[in-house]
C-alpha positions as a printed Julia matrix, in Angstrom:
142×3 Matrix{Float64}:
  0.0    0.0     0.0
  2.91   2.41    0.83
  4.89   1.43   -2.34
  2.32   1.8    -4.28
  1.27   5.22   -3.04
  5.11   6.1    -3.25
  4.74   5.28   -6.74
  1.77   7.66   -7.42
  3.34  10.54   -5.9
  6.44   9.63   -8.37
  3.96   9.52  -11.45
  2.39  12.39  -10.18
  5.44  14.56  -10.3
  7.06  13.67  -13.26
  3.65  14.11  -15.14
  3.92  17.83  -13.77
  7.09  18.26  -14.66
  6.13  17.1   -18.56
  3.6   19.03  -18.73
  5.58  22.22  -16.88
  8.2   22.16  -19.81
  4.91  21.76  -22.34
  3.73  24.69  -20.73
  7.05  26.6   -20.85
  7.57  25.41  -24.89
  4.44  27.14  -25.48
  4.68  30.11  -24.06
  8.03  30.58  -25.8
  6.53  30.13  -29.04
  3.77  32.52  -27.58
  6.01  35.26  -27.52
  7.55  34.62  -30.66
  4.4   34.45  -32.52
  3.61  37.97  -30.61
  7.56  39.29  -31.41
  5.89  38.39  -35.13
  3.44  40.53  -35.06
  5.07  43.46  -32.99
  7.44  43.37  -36.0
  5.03  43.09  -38.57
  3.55  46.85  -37.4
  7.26  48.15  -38.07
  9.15  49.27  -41.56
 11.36  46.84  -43.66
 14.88  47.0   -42.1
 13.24  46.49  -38.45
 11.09  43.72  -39.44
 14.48  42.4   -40.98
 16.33  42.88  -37.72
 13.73  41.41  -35.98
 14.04  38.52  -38.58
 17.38  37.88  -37.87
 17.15  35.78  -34.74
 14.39  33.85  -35.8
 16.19  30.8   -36.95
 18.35  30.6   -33.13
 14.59  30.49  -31.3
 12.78  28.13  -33.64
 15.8   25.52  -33.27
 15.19  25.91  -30.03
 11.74  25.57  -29.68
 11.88  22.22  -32.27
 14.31  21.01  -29.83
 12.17  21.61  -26.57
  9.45  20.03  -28.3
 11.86  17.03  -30.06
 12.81  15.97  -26.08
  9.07  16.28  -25.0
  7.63  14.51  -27.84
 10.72  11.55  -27.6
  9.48  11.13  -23.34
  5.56  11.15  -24.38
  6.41   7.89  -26.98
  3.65   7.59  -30.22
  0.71   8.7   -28.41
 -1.6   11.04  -29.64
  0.5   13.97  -28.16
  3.4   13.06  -29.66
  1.69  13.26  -32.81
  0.21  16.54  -32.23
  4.01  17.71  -31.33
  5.44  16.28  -34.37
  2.8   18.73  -35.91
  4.01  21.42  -33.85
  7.98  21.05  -34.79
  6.95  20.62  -38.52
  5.21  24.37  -38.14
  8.13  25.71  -36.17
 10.38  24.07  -39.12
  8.21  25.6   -41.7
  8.69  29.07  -39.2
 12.17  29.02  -40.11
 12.29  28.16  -43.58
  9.77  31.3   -44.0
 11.17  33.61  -41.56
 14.75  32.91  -43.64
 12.97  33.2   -47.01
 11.74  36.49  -45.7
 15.07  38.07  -44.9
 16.36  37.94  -49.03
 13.38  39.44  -49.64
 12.3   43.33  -49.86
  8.72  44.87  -50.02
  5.56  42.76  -50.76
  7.44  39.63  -50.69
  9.07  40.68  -47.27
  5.1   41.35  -45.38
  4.1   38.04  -47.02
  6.72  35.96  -46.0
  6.42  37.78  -42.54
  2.5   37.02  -42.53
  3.04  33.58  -43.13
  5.98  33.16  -41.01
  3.43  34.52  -38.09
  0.7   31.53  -39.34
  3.0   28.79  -38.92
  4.2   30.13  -35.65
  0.26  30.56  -34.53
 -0.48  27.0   -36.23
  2.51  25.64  -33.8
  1.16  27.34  -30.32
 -1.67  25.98  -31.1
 -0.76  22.59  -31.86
  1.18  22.72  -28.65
 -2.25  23.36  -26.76
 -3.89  20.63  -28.03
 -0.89  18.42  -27.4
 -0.86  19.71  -23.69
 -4.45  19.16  -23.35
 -4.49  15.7   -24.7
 -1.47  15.0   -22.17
 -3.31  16.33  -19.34
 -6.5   14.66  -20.35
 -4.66  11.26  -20.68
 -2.44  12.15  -17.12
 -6.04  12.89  -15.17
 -7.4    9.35  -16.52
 -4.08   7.7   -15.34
 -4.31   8.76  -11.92
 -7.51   8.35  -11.47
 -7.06   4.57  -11.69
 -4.24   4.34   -9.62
């Protein structure tokens, strides 16, 4: 009876720390997407240098979300996380595409750098709210 309450208090806190650095991943890529559109309201050199350290925090981000998606192992979070990184991927690829180009081509590769970034937060959420959905059932019938 003790053991097994031992081990419930151990499941219990590593479930809280997964879903802590869940938490954390997404509201990095939170203020990213909101560093997006902050930029987007400025001229072209400032949405450039805004650009410019884009690729550093969406590597980062893809590898929060690369460690959390390894631990969760082929469930349906995972998948939405795999979702996630390809978005934050696609993030990068735009936001670089976006800093060769000038004008017009410049706002639209910023606008859709922004979608993939809001298309990852989001994916994110779900994957944190499947996790906790699937964490609450797994307690409960311990």
């Amino acid at each position: 009876m003790v053991q097994a309450q031992a081990e419930g208090v151990s499941a219990r806190r590593y479930i809280t720390k997964s879903n802590e650095a869940l938490e954390r991943v997404r509201a990095a890529a939170q203020e990213l997407h909101l560093a997006l559109g902050d930029a987007a309201a400025k001229g072209d050199e400032a949405v450039r240098a805004d650009l410019q350290d884009l690729p550093q925090k969406a590597k980062a981000l893809v590898d929060s979300l690369q460690r959390s998606r390894d631990e969760e192992g082929g469930d349906t979070a995972s998948l939405q996380l795999d979702e996630a990184v390809r978005f934050l991927e696609e993030m990068q690829r735009h936001g670089n595409e976006s800093l060769a180009a000038t004008g017009a081509a410049l706002r639209t590769g910023l606008r859709q750098t922004m979608s993939d970034a809001r298309d990852a937060v989001q994916k994110i959420g779900e994957a944190l709210a499947t996790k906790s959905a699937a964490d609450d059932a797994r307690t409960q019938t311990r």
